[in-house]
Structures are given as structure tokens and as C-alpha cells.
C-alpha positions as CSV (number, residue, x, y, z in Angstrom):
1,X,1.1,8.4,49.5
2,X,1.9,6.3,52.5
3,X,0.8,3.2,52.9
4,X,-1.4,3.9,55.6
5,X,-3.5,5.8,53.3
6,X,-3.3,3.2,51.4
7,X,-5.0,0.5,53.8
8,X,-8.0,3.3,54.0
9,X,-9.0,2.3,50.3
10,X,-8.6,-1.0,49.9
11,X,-11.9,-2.7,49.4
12,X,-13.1,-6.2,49.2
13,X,-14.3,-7.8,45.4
14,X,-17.6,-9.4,46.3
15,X,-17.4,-13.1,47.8
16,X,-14.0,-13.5,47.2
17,X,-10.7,-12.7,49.8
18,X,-8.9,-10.0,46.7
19,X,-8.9,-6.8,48.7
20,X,-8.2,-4.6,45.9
21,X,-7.2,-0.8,45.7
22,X,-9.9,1.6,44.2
23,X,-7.7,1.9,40.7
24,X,-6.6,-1.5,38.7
25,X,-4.4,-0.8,35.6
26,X,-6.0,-2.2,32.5
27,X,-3.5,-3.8,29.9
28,X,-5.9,-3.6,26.6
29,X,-4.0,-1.3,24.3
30,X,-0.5,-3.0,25.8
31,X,-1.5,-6.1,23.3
32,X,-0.3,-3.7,20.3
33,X,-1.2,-3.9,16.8
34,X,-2.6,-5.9,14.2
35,X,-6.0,-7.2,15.7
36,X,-9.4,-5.8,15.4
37,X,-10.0,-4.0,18.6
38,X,-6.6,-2.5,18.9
39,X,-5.5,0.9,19.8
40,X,-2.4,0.9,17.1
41,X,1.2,0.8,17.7
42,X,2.5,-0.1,21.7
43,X,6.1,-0.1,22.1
44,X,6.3,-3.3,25.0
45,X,9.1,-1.6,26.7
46,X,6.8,1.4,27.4
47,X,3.9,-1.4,28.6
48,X,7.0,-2.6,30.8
49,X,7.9,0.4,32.5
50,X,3.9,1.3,32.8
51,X,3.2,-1.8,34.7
52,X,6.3,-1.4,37.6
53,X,5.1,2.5,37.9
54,X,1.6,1.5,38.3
55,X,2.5,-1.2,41.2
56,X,4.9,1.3,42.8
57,X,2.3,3.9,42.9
58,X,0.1,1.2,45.1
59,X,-2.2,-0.2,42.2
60,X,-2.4,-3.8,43.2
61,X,-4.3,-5.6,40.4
62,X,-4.0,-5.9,36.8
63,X,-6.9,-6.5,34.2
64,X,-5.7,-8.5,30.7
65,X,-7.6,-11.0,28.7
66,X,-6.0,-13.4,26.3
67,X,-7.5,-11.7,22.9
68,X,-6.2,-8.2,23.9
69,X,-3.5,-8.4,21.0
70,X,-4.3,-11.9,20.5
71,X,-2.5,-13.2,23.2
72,X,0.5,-10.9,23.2
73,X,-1.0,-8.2,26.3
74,X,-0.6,-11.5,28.4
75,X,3.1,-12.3,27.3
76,X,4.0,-8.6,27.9
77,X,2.2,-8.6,31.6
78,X,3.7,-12.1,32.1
79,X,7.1,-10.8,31.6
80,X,6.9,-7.4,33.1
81,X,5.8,-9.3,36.2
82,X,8.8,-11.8,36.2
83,X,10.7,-11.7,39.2
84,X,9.0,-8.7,40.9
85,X,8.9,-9.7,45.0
86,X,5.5,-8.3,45.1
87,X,3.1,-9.1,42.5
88,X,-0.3,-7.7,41.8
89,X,-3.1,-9.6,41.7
90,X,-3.8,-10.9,38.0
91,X,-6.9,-10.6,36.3
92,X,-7.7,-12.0,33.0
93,X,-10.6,-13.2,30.3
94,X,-11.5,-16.4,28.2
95,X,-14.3,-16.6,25.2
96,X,-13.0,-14.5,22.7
97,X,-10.7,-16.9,20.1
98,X,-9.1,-15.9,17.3
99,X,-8.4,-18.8,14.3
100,X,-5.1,-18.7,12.4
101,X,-6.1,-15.6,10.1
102,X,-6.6,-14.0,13.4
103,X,-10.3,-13.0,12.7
104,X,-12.2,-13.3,15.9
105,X,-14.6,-15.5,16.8
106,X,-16.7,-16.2,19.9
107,X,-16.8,-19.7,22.4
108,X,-18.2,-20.6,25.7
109,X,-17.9,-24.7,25.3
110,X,-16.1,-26.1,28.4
111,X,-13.3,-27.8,26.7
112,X,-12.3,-24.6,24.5
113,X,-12.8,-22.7,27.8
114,X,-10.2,-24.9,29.6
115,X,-7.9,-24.7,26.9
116,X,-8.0,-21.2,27.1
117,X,-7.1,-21.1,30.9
118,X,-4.2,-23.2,30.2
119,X,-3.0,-21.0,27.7
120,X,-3.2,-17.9,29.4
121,X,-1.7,-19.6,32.5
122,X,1.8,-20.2,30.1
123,X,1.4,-16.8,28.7
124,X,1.3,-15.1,32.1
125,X,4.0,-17.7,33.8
126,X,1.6,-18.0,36.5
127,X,0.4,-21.5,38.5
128,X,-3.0,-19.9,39.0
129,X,-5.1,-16.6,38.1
130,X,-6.4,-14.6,40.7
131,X,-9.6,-13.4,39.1
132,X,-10.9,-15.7,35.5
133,X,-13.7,-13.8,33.7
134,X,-16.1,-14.5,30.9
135,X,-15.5,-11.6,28.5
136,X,-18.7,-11.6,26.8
137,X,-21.8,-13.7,27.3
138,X,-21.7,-15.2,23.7
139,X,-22.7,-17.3,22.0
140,X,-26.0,-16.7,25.0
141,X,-26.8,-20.3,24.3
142,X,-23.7,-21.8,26.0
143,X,-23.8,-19.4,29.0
144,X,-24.7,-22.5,31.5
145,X,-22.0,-24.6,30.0
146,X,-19.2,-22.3,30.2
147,X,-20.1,-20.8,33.9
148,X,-20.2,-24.9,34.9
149,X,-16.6,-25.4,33.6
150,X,-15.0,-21.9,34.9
151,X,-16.4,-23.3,38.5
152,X,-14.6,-26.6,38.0
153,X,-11.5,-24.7,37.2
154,X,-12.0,-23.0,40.1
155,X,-12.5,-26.2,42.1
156,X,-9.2,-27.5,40.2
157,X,-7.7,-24.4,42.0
158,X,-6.4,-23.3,38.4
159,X,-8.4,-19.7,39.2
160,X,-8.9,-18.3,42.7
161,X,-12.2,-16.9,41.7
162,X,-14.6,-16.3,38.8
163,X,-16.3,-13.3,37.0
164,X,-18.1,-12.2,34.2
165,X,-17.9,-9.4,32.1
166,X,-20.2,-7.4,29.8
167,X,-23.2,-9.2,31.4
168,X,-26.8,-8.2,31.8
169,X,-28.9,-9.1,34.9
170,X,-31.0,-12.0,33.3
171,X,-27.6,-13.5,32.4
172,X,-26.4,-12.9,36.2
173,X,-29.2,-14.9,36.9
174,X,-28.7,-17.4,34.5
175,X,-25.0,-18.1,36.1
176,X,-25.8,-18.0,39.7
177,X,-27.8,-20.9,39.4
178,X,-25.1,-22.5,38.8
179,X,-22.0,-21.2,40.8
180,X,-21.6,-18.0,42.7
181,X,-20.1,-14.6,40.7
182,X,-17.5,-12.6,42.3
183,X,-17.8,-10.1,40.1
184,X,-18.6,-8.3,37.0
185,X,-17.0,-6.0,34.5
186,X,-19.0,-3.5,32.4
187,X,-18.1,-0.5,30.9
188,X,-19.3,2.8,33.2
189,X,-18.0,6.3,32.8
190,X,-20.0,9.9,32.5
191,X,-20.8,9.0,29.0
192,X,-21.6,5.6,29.1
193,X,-24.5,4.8,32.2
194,X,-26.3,1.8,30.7
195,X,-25.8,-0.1,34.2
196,X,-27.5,2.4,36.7
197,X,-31.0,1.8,36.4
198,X,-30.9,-2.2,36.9
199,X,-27.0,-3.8,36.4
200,X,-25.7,-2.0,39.2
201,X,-28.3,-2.0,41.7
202,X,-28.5,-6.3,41.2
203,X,-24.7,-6.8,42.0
204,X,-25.0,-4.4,45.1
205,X,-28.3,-6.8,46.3
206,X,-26.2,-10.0,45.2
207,X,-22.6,-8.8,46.5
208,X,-21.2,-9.3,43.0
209,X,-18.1,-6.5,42.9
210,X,-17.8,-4.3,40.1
211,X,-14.8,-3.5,38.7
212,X,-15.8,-0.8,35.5
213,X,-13.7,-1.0,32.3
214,X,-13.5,2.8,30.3
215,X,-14.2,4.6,32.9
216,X,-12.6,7.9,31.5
217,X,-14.3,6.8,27.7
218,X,-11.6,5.5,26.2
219,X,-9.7,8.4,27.1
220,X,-11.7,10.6,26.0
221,X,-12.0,12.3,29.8
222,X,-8.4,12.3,30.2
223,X,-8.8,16.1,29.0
224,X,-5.8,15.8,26.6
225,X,-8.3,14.7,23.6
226,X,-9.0,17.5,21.3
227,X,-11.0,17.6,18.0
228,X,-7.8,18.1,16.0
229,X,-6.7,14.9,17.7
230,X,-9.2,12.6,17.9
231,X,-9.4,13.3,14.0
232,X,-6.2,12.1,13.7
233,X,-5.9,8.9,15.7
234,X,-4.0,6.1,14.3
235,X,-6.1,4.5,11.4
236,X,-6.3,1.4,13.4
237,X,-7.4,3.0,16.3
238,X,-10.8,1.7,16.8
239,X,-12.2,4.9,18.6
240,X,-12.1,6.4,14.6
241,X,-15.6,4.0,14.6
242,X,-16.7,5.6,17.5
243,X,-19.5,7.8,17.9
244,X,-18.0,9.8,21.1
245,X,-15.4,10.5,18.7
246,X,-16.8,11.6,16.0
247,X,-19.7,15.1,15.9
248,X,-22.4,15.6,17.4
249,X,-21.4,13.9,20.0
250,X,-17.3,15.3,20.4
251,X,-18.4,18.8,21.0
252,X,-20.7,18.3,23.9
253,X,-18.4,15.4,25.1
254,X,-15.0,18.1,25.1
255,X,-17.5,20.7,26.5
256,X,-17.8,18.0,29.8
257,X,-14.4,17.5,30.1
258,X,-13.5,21.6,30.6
259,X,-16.1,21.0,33.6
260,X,-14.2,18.4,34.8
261,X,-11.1,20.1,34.9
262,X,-13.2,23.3,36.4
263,X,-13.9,20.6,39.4
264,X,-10.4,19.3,39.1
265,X,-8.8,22.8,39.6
266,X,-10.3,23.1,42.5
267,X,-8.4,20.4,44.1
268,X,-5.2,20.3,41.7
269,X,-6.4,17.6,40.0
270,X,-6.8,16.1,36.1
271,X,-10.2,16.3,34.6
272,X,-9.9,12.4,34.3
273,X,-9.4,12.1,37.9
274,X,-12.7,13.8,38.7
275,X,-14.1,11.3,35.7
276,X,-12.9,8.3,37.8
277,X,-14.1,9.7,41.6
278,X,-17.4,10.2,39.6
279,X,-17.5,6.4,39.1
280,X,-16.2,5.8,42.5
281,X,-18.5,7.4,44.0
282,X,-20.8,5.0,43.1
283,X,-21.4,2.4,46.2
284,X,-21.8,-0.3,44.2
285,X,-18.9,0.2,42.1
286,X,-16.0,-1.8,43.8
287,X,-13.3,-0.6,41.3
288,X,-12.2,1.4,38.3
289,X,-9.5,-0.1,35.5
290,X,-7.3,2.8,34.0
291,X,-5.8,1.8,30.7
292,X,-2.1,2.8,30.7
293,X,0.3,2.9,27.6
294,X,3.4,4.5,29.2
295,X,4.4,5.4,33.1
296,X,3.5,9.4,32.4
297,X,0.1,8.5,32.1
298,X,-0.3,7.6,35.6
299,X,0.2,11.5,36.4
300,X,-3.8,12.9,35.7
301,X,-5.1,9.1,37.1
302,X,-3.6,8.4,40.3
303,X,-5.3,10.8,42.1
304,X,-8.4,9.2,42.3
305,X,-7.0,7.0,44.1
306,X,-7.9,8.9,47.4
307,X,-9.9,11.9,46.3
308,X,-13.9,12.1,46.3
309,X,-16.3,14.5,45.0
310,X,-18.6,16.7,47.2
311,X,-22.6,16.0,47.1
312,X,-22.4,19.6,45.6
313,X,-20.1,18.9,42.5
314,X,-21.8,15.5,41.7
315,X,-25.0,17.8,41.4
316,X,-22.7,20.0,39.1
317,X,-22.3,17.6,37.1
318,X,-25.6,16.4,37.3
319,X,-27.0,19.3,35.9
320,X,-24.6,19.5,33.1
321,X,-26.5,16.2,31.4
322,X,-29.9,17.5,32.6
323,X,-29.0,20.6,30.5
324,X,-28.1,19.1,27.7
325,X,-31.0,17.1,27.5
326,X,-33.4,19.6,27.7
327,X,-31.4,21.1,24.7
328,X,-31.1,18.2,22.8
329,X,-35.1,18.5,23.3
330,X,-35.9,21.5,21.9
């Protein structure tokens, strides 16, 4: 792909000056093992390698947060990072703590939050962070007084600009008030489409940019899960507790993916490329985050980078869920 091609997709993050390619790499299951929300076992030589393919294949942004591994996903994206001449933009997260046992625990008070920043700003051997977000709005109570102190670190020019994640629209609301939102991250894919009816269309109106988190379903779009497989996922793998893993709910989801890679075929591409041009084509969606684990995985992702679906295969799709519904109904 030349990097004229590349100029053609790069798209602006809401208020802010990041021009950012369609596809960001997300660094979640690089923070390893031994924490609640992990995805089990990551060598951090394969993160390392992962991270230089994904910036040599054009990605130019990665998305971290400091309790992805309990700080570790930072140290391994801090590192891999070191001494590269051209460095992606840096994305990270504050609110979720962890206390020495490493159980974690929720906090949106301005002094913790500033803490945090600090923190993640050694962790990541960085002066400043392109993109600081709010990872969940919790505890709700403290939403003002967290939002107030991630503008002042953006004042302070310790962050370039601020977002939120995992926010609803009365929460939006809540935080423009007080200090304008670059952008938010929710979760969006095929199976997961909470946001359309009223997230989405309010960060469109408000110029918020949307960078989606899962949007292949944890994988599960890729088209290299497989009943036998998903049975047998690491025992702290915390898709075993999820429902898209487990039946009902597998069959029908494997049962999308060979449509996927019907569509995909058609072009000579991955089932979870077509999964992540299916979010893309979404206008209000600015950007899509693609969890990698080791450099192979970019082969069945980067695709998307550049390829869209036709009016006629988004109905395809369409009808697929309208299908199953009507089903599901009888």
C-alpha cells in the first residue's frame, strides 16, 4: 500500500488536530496475565514485534489504558516504542485502579486522576499523551469532577486532548458542560449495536469522534473461532463468561461469520475484514481498534484498511439479523 493511498483514509478525531488512519491497534490482551479482564498468557516479545508490524503496515495510533494488565500493557507499548523515528500517536485510559491485592476498583476524584496521568506518562516514557480517556463513567457521581481535572491536564499540556469511553449520551452531556469531548470509545461490531439508535447519532451532531473498541467481538469475527475452540480458551480467558461464546448464541454467531467470509471471498478478503468495513461504514464512526497479540494477526485485519462494502452486501447482511429475528420469534 503506498502512502498515497494512505493519505486517502486518514480522517480527523473530532475537535482535535490527530488525523488518524481508519484502523488503530488496540494493546488490551498485550497487558498479559494475572488480572481480572485478561485474555491469558502474552509473550511481550510477540506484543513487541506486533506493535513495529502494525506501524509499518501504516496504522498510526495505538489504544492502551493503564489497568490493561495492571499497568504492564503500558510498559510493553512504552518500550516497543523506544527509539522508533516515527511514533504513533498514543492513546491511553485513567479510572480503573487496582489496590495492592490487585482487585480492581473504580475512581474519578481529580487528585487520583492526576496521579494516574503521571503514572502512565513514566510507564509509556512519554512527556505527554496524545489522546487521555475516561475508561468508564464510574463511580456516575464524580463524572463532573473528573472531566474538570482531565481539562486542567489538558491545559497543563500533560494530554493533547481528552475522551471518554463507555459513555452514554446523558453522560456526554453531563461533560460538555464542562469542557469539550474529542471523542468517545464504545464497543460496536455486528453483534454488539447498543450505540446506533442514539450514542452514535449525538457524537455525529456534537463532532465527538468515535473510535469503536471490539469491533470483530472479541475476535469472535476473525473467522478462525470455532466451537471446539472457543470451548477451550485459556481458563482465564474472560470470553469463557461470555455469552457470544457460549450456546445459543455461538451457533448463530459462527453461522454470520461464514457470511462474512462469503462477502470476503468475493474480494480476497478475511471474514473480519468485512466485520470491520461493516463498522466503517458507519459515518459517524471515526475509527476501528484491532486487538493484536502477534504480527500474523495483522494478515485477515489490514484490509479494511482501504476496502468498503457495497450498498448491496450491507443489505446482505442486513437481512441476515432480520432473519434471525423473525426466527428467534416464532
Amino acid at each position: 500500500m503506498g502512502s498515497g493511498d494512505q493519505m486517502m483514509q486518514i480522517r480527523k478525531l473530532g475537535d482535535s488536530d490527530l488525523q488518524i488512519t481508519p484502523l488503530g491497534l488496540g494493546a488490551w490482551a498485550m497487558g498479559g496475565s494475572g488480572w481480572q479482564f485478561s485474555w491469558g498468557e502474552q509473550d511481550d516479545t510477540d506484543s513487541t514485534s506486533a506493535i513495529r508490524a502494525a506501524i509499518d503496515a501504516g496504522l498510526n495510533w495505538i489504544d492502551t489504558a493503564a489497568v490493561y494488565g495492571l499497568g504492564h500493557s503500558e510498559e510493553v507499548v512504552g518500550r516497543a516504542l523506544k527509539g522508533l523515528s516515527k511514533k504513533p500517536y498514543i492513546f491511553t485510559k485513567c479510572e480503573r485502579r487496582w489496590d495492592q491485592d490487585r482487585k480492581i476498583f473504580s475512581s474519578l476524584k481529580a487528585e487520583s486522576i492526576r496521579r494516574e496521568c503521571e503514572d502512565s506518562l513514566r510507564r509509556l516514557q512519554v512527556d505527554v499523551i496524545d489522546l487521555y480517556q475516561v475508561h468508564w463513567p464510574e463511580p456516575d457521581q464524580d463524572i463532573e469532577e473528573g472531566w474538570t481535572e482531565m481539562a486542567r491536564l489538558k491545559e497543563q499540556g500533560k494530554v493533547r486532548w481528552i475522551g471518554v469511553s463507555n459513555f452514554n449520551v446523558q453522560q456526554l452531556k453531563r461533560a460538555q458542560k464542562i469542557a469539550p469531548i474529542t471523542s468517545l470509545q464504545p464497543p460496536y461490531s455486528l453483534l454488539v449495536r447498543k450505540i446506533e439508535p442514539e450514542i452514535l447519532p449525538f457524537a455525529k451532531e456534537n463532532n465527538i469522534g468515535v473510535i469503536v473498541y471490539s469491533p470483530m467481538r472479541a475476535g469472535l469475527l476473525a473467522g478462525k473461532m470455532t466451537k471446539e475452540r472457543a470451548q477451550n480458551l485459556a481458563a482465564e480467558d474472560w470470553r469463557r463468561r461470555d455469552k457470544d461464546f457460549q450456546e445459543p448464541n455461538l451457533s448463530r454467531n459462527l453461522e454470520l461469520v461464514e457470511l462474512l467470509k462469503n462477502i470476503g471471498a468475493r474480494h480476497g478478503k478475511a471474514s473480519g475484514e468485512v466485520a470491520l468495513a461493516w463498522v466503517l461504514a458507519n459515518p459517524a464512526v471515526t475509527g476501528a481498534i484491532v486487538g493484536l497479540r502477534r504480527a500474523d494477526q495483522l494478515n485477515g485485519t489490514i484490509g479494511a484498511l482501504d476496502f468498503r462494502l457495497s450498498p448491496e452486501e450491507l443489505s446482505e447482511i442486513e437481512t441476515f439479523f432480520t432473519r434471525q429475528s423473525a426466527t428467534a420469534a416464532v
